[in-house]
C-alpha positions, -999 to 999 in steps of 0.1 A, spaced: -47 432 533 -11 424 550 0 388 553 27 383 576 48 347 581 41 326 611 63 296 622 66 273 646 103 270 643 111 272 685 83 249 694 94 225 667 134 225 675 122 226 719 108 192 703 136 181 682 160 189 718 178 214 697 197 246 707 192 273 687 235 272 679 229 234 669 198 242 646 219 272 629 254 246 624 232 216 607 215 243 585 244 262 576 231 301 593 244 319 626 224 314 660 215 350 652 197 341 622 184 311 635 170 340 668 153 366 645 135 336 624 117 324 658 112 360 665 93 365 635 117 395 623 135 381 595 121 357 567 140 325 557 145 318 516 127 292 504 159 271 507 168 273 543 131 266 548 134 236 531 164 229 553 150 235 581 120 215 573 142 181 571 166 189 601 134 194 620 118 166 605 83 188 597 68 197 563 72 236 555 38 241 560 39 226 595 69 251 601 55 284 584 24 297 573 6 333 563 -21 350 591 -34 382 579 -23 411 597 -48 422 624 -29 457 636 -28 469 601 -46 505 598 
């Protein structure tokens, strides 16, 4: 079984009226970084999570969480 990460990162900074240039500058990554998160291509560390967490004002489980992967042969 295949877990994959979820997040809510663009619904939550949409909420937080955040572009996704303003979310990288307060948390220290590029707008790229901050892109490919939301895209679900590229994992955060646990500290930029934790970063992103307070800037966004949501608990890390509110921002990410584990879904098994359903395409998986």
């Amino acid at each position: 079984m295949v877990q994959i990460v979820k997040n809510s990162v663009r619904q939550s900074r949409g909420e937080a009226k955040l572009t996704q240039e303003e979310l990288a500058d307060m948390v220290g990554v590029t707008r790229q970084t901050v892109g490919l998160i939301e895209k679900e291509k590229y994992n955060p560390t646990i500290a930029l999570c934790l970063k992103m967490s307070r800037v966004l004002n949501k608990s890390i489980d509110q921002l990410f969480w584990l879904e098994e992967d359903r395409d998986e042969k």
